[in-house]
N, C-alpha and C positions, 0 to 999 in steps of 0.2 A: 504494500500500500504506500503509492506515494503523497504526501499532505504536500496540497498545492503552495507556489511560492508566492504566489500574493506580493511581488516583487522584491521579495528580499532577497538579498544578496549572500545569504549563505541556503541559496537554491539546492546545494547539493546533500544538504541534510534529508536522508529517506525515514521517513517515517514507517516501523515494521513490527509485524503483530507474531510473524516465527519465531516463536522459543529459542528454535534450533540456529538461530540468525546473531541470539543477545549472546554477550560475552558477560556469563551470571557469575563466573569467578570475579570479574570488574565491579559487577554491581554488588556482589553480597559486601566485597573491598568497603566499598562507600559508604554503602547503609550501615554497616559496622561501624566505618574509623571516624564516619566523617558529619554522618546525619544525628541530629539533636534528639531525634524519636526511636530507631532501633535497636541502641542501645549494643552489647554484646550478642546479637542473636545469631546462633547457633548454625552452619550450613544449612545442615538438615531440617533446621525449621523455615530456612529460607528459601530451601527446593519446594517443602510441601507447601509454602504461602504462593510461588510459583503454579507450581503445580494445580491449586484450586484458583489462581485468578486468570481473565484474559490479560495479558503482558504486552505493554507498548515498546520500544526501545527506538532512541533516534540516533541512526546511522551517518557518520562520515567518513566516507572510503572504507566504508565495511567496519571501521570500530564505534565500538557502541559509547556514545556521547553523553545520552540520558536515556530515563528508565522510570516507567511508571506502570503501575500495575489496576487493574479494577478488579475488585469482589463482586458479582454480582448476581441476579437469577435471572436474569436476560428477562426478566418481562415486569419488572416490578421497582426494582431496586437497586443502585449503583453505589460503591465507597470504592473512592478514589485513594489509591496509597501508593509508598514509597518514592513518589514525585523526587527524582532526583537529577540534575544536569550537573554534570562534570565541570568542577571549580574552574578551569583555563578556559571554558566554553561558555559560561553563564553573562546574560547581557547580551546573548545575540541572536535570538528569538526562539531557542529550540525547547525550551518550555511553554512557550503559548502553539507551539509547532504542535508538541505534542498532544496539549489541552487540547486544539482544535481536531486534533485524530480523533481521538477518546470521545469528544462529545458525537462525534460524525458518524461512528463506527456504527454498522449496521444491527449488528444484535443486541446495541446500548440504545434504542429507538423509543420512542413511547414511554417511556419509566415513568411511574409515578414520583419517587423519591431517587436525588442525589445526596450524597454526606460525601465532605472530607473532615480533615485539617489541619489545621495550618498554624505556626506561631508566625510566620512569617511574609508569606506571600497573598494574602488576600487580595491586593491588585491582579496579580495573577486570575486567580479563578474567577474575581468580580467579573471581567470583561468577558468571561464566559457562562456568567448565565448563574455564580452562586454569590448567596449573600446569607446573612447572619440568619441563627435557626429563627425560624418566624415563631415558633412555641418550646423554647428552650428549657419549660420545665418540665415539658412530655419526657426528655431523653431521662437517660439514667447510662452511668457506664458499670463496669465493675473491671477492674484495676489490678494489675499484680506485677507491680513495678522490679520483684527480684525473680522474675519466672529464671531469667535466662543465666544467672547466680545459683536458683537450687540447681538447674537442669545440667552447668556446669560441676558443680561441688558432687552430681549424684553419680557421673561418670566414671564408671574404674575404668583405669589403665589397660589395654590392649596389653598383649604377651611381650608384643614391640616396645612396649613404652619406656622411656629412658626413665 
């Protein structure tokens, strides 16, 4: 899927929905070292968050740039996660590139409900259609800030293990 250029000048950025296209060693990189929300999370939880959502990734000369994922039931309900573009790249539109994929995509059609969020970028998502919850006392979360601390600490050592 290519997201049109709308005359920007970093035209060569592809916007792509193949799994088998993202370089998910780079992105788990990120979402680990570098993003405010993932915290230490774990490969393996980051294959199966993969694995259950459809995966964006914005492509330059085949390496993967940025990387956003959606949860969703294709007919109801869309949460937008992992929203991330590669620090040397950011500022040159391949996050509203990708926004603009995500909102477009065919099987994200009709939804009743979108969630993300965000500490940070709500210009971002404003100019695509989100804004503040309209009934923010409906929500509820539940929480468990040291999931990926037990899931580490419960791991024994492999036979390998130094």
């Amino acid at each position: 899927m290519l997201a049109p250029c709308n005359g920007n000048p970093n035209c060569s950025i592809e916007i792509t929905t193949e799994v088998s296209r993202i370089d998910l060693d780079r992105v788990h990189r990120w979402l680990q070292r570098k993003s405010y929300w993932a915290g230490e999370m774990p490969r393996d939880v980051f294959d199966r968050a993969v694995l259950g959502s459809l995966c964006f990734a914005a492509l330059k000369g085949g390496a993967t740039v940025g990387f956003a994922r959606v949860i969703s039931d294709r007919a109801t309900f869309a949460y937008v996660s992992d929203v991330f573009v590669d620090q040397e790249r950011r500022g040159m539109g391949i996050g509203k590139r990708m926004l603009a994929a995500i909102v477009a995509h065919p099987q994200l059609q009709d939804l009743r409900l979108w969630l993300l969020a965000t500490a940070d970028a709500h210009g971002l998502y404003a100019r695509h259609g989100f804004t503040q919850l309209a009934t923010p006392r409906r929500y509820m979360e539940r929480r468990d800030a040291e999931v990926y601390k037990r899931m580490a600490e419960a791991q024994v050592p492999g036979p390998n293990a130094a």
